[in-house]
C-alpha positions as CSV (number, residue, x, y, z in Angstrom):
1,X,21.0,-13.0,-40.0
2,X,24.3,-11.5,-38.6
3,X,23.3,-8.4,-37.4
4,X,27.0,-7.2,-37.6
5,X,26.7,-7.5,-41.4
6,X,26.0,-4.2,-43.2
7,X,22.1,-4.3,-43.2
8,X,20.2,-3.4,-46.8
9,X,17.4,-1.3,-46.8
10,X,13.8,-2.8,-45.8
11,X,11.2,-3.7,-47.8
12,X,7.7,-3.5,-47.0
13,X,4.6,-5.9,-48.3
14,X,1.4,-7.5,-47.8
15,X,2.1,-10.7,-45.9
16,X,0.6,-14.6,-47.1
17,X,-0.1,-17.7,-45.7
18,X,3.3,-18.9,-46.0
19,X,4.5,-16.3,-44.0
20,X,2.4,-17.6,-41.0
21,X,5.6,-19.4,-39.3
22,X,8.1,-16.8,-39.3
23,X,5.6,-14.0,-38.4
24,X,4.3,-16.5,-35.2
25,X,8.3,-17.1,-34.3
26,X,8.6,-13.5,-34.8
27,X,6.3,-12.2,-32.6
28,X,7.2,-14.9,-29.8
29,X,10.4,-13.9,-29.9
30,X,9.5,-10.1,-29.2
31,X,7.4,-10.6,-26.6
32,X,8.2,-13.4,-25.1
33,X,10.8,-15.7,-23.3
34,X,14.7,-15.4,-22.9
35,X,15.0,-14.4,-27.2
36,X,12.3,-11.4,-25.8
37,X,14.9,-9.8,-23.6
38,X,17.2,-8.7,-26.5
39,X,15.2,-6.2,-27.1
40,X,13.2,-3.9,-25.2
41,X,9.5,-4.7,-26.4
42,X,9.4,-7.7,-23.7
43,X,6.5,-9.0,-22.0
44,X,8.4,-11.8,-20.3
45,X,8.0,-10.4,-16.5
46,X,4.7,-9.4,-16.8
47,X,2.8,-12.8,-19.0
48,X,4.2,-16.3,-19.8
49,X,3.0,-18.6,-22.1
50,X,2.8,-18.0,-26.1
51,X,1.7,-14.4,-27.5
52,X,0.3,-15.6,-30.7
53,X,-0.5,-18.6,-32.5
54,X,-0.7,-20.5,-36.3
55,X,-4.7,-19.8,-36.3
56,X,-5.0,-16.3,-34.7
57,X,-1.7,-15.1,-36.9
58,X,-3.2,-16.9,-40.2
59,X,-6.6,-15.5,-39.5
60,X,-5.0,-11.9,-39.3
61,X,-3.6,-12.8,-43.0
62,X,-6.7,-14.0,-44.0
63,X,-8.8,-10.5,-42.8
64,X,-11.1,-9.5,-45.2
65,X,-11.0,-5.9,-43.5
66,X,-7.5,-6.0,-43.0
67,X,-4.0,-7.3,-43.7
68,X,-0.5,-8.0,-42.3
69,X,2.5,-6.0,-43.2
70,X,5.9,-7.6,-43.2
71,X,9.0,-5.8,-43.4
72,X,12.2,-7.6,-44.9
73,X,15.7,-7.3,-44.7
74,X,17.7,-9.1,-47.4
75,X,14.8,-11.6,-48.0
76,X,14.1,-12.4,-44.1
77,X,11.0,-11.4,-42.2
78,X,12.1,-8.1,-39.2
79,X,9.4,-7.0,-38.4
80,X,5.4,-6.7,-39.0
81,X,2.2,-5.3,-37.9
82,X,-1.2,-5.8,-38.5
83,X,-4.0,-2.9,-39.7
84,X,-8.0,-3.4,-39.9
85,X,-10.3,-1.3,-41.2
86,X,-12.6,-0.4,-38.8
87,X,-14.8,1.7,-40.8
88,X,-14.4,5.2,-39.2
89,X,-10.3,4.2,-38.0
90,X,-8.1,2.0,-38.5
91,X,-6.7,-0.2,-35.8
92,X,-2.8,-0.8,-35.6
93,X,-2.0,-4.3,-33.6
94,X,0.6,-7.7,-33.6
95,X,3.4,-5.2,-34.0
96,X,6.5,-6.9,-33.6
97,X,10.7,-6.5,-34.8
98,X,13.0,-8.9,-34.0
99,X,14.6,-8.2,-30.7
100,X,18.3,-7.7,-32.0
101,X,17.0,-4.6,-34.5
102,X,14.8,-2.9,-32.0
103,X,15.7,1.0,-31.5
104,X,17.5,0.6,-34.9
105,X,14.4,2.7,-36.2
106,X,12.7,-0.5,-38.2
107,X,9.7,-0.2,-35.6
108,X,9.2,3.0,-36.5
109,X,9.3,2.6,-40.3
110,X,6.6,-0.1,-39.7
111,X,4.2,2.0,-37.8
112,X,4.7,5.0,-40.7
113,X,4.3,2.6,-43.7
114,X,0.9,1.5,-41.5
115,X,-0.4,4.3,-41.1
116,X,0.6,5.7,-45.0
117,X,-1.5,2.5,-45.9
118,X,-4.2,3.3,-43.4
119,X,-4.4,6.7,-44.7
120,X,-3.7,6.9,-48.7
121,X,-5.0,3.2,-49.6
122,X,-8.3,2.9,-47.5
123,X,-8.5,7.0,-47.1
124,X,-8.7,6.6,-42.9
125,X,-7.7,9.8,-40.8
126,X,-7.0,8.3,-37.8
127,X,-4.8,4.9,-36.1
128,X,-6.4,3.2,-32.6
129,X,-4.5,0.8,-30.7
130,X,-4.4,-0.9,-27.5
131,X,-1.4,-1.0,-25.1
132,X,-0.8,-3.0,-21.9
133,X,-0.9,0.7,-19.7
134,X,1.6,-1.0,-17.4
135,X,4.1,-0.8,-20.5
136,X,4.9,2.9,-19.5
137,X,8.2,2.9,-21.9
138,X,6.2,1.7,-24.5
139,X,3.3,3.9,-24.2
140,X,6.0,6.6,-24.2
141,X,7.4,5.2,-27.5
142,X,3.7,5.8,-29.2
143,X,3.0,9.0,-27.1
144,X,6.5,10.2,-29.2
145,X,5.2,9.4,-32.6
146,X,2.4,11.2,-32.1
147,X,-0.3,9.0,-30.5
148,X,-2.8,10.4,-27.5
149,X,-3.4,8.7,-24.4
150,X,-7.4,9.0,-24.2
151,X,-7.6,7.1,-20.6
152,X,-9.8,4.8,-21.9
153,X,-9.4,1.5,-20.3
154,X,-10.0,-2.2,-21.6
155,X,-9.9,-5.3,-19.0
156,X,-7.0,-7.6,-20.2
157,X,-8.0,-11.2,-21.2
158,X,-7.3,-13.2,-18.1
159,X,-9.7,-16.0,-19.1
160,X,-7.8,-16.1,-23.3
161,X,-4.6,-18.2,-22.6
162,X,-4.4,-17.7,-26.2
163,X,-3.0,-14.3,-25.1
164,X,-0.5,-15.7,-22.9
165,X,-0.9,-16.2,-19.0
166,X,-0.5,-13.2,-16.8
167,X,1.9,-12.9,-13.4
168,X,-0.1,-10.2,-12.0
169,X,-3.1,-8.4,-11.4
170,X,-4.2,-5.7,-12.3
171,X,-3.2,-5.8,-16.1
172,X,-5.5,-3.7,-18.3
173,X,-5.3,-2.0,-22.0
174,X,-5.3,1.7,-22.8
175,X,-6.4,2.6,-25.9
176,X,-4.2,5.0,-27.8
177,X,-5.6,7.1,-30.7
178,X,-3.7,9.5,-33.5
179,X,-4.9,11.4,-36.6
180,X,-2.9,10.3,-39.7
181,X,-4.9,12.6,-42.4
């Protein structure tokens, strides 16, 4: 997509199967490698190695509790997220917009058309999600749209390549927490 080009307005729906490769590409390229540094959303100095995968993205598609949603501009995959029901919450995760679009506001339309779903469709008051806590801009970004930080901490996944490979010690996950209703 030429990103020069006078951009349409996004669409939002419930992502398929045959989304699964452009949502894995998609989320690579956000968070990973040299595509990742486009943007600001890269992981690249602090975990190599892949940040999703065929099974773990089609699985998310596949949720009976939850679902994917893909955003598209002029009929190509920008950005997507993924919401569970929980129950009592929902839980907001594999966020990602293409690097060349990020602070062009499509990440936050993404996170408001999550948590409209999470709150008018299922009838859920409040979002959870877990950040890497050494991501301090983008726990910012959340803290801005309204998200608390509760201090609650989660050891990162050193033994789940699947997650990519960490550089460093000392990575953990803070779980963030708004009310949407």
């Amino acid at each position: 997509m030429d990103t020069t080009a006078r951009i349409t307005e996004p669409t939002f729906r419930i992502a398929t199967i045959a989304d699964v490769p452009a949502l894995v590409a998609l989320i690579d390229s956000a968070y990973r490698g040299e595509s990742s540094r486009a943007g600001w959303t890269s992981e690249a100095d602090l975990l190599h190695g892949q940040r999703t995968d065929a099974g773990s993205v089609a699985a998310a598609v596949e949720e009976p509790d939850g679902l994917v949603v893909v955003m598209e501009v002029d009929g190509e995959v920008v950005a997507c997220c993924q919401i569970q029901s929980r129950r009592e919450h929902a839980y907001f995760g594999m966020f990602a917009v293409r690097p060349t679009l990020q602070g062009g506001g499509f990440g936050r339309a993404v996170l408001a058309e999550a948590e409209r779903f999470a709150r008018d469709e299922w009838g859920l008051d409040e979002m959870q999600m877990t950040v890497i806590s050494a991501r301090e801009e983008l726990v910012a970004w959340y803290v801005r749209r309204g998200y608390a930080r509760t201090g609650q901490m989660i050891p990162f996944p050193y033994d789940d390549e699947s997650v990519g490979v960490p550089t460093r010690e000392g990575l953990e996950l803070e779980l963030l927490v708004k009310r949407i209703g």
